[in-house]
Structures are given as C-alpha cells and as structure tokens.
C-alpha positions as CSV (number, residue, x, y, z in Angstrom):
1,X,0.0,0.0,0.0
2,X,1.1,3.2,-1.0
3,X,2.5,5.7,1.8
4,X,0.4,8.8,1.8
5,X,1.8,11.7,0.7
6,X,2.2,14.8,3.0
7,X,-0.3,17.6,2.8
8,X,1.4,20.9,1.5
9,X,0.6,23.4,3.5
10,X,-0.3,27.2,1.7
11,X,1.4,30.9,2.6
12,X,-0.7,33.1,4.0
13,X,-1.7,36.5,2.1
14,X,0.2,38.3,4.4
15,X,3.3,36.1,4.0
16,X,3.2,36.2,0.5
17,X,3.3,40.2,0.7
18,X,6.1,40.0,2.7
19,X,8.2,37.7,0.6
20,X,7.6,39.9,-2.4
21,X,9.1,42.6,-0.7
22,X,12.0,41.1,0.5
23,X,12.6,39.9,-3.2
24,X,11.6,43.2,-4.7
25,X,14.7,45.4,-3.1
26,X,16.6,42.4,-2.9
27,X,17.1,42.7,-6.7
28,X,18.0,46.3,-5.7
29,X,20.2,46.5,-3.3
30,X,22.8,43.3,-4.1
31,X,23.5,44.8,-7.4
32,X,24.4,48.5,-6.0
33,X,26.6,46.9,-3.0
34,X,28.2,44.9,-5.4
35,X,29.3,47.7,-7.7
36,X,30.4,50.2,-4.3
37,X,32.6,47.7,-3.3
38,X,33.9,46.7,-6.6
39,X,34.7,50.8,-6.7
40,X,36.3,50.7,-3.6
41,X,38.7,47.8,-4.5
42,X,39.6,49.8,-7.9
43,X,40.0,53.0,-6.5
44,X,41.6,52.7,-3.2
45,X,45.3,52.8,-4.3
46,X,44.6,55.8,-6.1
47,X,43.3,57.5,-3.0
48,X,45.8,56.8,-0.6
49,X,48.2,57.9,-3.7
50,X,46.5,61.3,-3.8
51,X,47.0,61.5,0.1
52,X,50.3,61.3,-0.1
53,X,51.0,63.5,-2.9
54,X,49.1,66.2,-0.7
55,X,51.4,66.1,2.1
56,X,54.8,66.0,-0.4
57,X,53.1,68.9,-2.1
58,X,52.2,70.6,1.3
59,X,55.8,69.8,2.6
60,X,57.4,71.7,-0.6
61,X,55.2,75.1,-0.1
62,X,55.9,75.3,3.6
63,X,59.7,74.8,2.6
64,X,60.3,76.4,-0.6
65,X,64.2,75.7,-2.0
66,X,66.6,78.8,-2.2
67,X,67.1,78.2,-6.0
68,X,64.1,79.6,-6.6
69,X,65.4,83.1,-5.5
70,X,65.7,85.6,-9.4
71,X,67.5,89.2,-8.7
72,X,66.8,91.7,-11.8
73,X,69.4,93.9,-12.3
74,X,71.3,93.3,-9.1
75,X,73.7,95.9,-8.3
76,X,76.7,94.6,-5.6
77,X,79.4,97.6,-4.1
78,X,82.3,97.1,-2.6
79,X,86.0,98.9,-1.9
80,X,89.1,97.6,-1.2
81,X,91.8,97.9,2.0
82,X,92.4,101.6,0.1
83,X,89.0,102.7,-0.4
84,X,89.2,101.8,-4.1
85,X,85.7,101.0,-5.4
86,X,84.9,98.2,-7.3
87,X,80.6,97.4,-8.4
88,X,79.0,94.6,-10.4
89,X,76.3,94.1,-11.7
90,X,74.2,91.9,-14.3
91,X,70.7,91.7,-15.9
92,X,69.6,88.8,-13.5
93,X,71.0,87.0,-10.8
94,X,70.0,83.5,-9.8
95,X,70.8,81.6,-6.7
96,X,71.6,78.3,-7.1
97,X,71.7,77.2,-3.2
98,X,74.7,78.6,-1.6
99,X,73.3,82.3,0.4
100,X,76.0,84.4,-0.9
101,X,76.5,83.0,-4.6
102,X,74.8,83.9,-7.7
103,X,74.4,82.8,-11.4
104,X,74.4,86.4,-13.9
105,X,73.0,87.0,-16.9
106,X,75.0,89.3,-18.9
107,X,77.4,90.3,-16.0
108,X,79.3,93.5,-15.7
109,X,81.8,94.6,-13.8
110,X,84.0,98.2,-13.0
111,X,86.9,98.7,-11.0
112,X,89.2,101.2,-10.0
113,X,92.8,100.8,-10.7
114,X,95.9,102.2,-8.7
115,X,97.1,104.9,-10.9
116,X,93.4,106.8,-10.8
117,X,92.5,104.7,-14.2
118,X,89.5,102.0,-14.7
119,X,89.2,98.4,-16.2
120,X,85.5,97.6,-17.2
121,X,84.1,93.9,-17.8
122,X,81.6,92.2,-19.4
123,X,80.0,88.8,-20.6
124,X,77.1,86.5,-21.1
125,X,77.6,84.5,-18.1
126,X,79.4,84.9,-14.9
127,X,79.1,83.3,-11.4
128,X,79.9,85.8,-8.1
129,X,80.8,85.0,-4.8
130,X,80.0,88.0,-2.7
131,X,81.9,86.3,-0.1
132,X,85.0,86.0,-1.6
133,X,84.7,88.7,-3.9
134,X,85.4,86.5,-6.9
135,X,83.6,86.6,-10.2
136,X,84.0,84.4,-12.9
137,X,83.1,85.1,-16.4
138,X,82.3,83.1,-19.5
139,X,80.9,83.8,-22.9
140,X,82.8,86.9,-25.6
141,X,84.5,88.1,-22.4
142,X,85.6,91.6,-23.3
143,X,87.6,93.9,-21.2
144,X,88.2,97.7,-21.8
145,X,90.8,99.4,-20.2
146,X,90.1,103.4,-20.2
147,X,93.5,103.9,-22.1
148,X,91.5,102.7,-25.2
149,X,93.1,98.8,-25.0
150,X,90.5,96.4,-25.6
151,X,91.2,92.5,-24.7
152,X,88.5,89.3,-25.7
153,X,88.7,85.9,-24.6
154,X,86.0,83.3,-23.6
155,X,86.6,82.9,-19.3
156,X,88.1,84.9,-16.8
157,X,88.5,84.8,-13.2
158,X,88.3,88.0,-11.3
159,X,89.1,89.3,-8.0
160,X,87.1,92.5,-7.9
161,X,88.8,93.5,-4.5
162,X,92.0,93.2,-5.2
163,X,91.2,94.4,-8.9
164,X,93.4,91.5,-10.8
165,X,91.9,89.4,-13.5
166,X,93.5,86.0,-15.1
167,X,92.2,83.5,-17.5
168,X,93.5,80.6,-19.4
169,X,91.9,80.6,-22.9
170,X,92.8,82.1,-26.0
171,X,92.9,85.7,-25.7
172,X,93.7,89.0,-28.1
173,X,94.3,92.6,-27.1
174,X,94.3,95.7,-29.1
175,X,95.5,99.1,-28.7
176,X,97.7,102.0,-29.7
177,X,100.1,100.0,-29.5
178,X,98.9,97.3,-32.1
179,X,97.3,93.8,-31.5
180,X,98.4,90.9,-28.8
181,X,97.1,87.4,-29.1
182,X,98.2,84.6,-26.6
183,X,97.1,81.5,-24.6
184,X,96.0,83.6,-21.6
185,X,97.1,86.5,-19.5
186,X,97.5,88.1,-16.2
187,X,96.6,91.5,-15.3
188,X,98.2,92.1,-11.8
189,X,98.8,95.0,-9.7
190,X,95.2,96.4,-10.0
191,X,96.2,96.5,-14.0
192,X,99.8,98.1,-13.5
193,X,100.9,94.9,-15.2
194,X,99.1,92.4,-17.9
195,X,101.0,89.3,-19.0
196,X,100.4,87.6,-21.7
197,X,101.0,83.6,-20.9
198,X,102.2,80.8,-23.8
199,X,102.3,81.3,-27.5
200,X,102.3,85.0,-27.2
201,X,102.5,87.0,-30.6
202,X,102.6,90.8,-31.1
203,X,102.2,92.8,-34.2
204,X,102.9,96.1,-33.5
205,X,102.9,99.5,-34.7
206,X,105.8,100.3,-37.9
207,X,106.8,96.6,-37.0
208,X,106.1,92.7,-36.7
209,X,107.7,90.7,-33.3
C-alpha cells in the first residue's frame, strides 16, 4: 500500500506580501553593493596615492628651496683695503643654493685701478661669490681698459677686491700700440701689469715681433 503523501501546507496573504518585498529590493540592493565595493577595490590605491601627494606637495610650499630666489638687475658695491671701489652688476641673478652666490646674466663689472684709471668687464655668463669677492666670467669676455686697450677671450676669473683678472683661454688685445694674441694672461697689480701667458704674438705699430 502506498504511503500517503504529505499535505502541503499554503502561505498566508500576508506572508506572500512580505516575501515579495524582501525579493523586490533584494534585486535592488545586491547589485548597488556589489558595484560600491567593486569601486572601492579599484579606487583605493589611487586614493591613498592622492593623500600622499598632498602632504609632499604641502611639505614643498611650507619649505620652498633657495634656488628659486631671481635678482633683476642686481647691483653689488664694494672697496678695497684703500677705499678703491669696485661694483658689479648683471641683468639677473639667480641663486643656485649657496646664500652668498649667484648665477648672472650678462654680467658686468668696473673697478678702479691704482694709478686713478678704470678696467670695465663684461659677458654673457658669470658666477659671483660676494663672499670672496670673486667673479667668474664666460661667454665673448671683453675687457676695456680706459686707455683705449680692448682685450677678448672666452673665461676669466676676477678678483674685484684686489682688482686683478687671469684667464686661461685664447685671448687678443688691441690698442695704440697694435694687436696681442696669446694663450691667456695676467693683469696684476690692480692692472699696472698684464702678462700675456704661452704662445704669445705681437704685431705692433711700424713693426712685426
């Protein structure tokens, strides 16, 4: 004989309602949890990247680096042990890190010599330590002296203070005298005495040495 099979037993209207419901935002709500937390997975190295590019970025503007300092037309003074005055100046200055050193643009320099007379110098680029009161130039240096003698050569190295000059490239002077070319020279003595170093070669006026 057969067993009897159990008797089903039916949901309630009220039941049914409810499980409807629960189906209804079911459907709803898996799907938009699903997609915040895939977000979260995707995005989350790129947020704690962003936080730490804040604080680098927030570091750098409450500690700003001292090669960002630009002079225009700075304008430096200065005398020697006998009250002789020496000034340079350039188009712009840049500090490259050291306090008392600066990068020119198209530096220029004037200084008085012993005998009452003046040497004036100029070039693209030069580099001045106002400490030391040493300038270096590079780039078509050209110095004039005021007796009308003109010298050219591509680096020098100045001591504004003491008012002597020296450089080691090719150089060539002009004057009254004639024309001067060399492998460097040496003005000494606040420019009572210019050398003219290796390889020197004078043409001079009514005659060739």
């Amino acid at each position: 004989m057969m067993p009897l099979s159990r008797e089903r037993r039916g949901f309630s209207q009220r039941q049914m309602a409810r499980r409807r419901f629960f189906v209804r935002w079911s459907k709803r709500l898996l799907p938009a949890l699903a997609l915040a937390l895939l977000s979260l997975v995707v995005f989350w190295p790129e947020i704690e990247g962003n936080e730490d590019r804040s604080r680098v970025s927030f570091r750098r503007m409450v500690m700003p680096r001292a090669e960002g300092l630009r002079v225009v037309n700075p304008r430096y003074q200065g005398v020697d042990d006998l009250n002789r005055p020496f000034t340079v100046t350039a188009r712009t200055g840049q500090q490259p890190g050291a306090e008392r050193v600066l990068d020119l643009e198209e530096p220029r320099a004037d200084i008085l010599l012993s005998d009452g007379a003046w040497v004036y110098l100029q070039a693209h680029t030069g580099r001045f330590d106002r400490a030391a009161n040493h300038l270096d130039l590079k780039g078509d240096v050209t110095i004039y002296h005021d007796s009308g003698v003109m010298m050219l050569t591509e680096t020098a190295a100045v001591e504004t203070e003491a008012g002597t000059a020296s450089g080691d490239s090719p150089v060539a002077a002009q004057g009254s005298f004639g024309t001067i070319t060399s492998d460097g020279f040496r003005i000494l003595e606040r420019g009572a005495v210019v050398v003219f170093t290796g390889n020197a070669h004078a043409v001079l006026e009514g005659g060739r040495r």
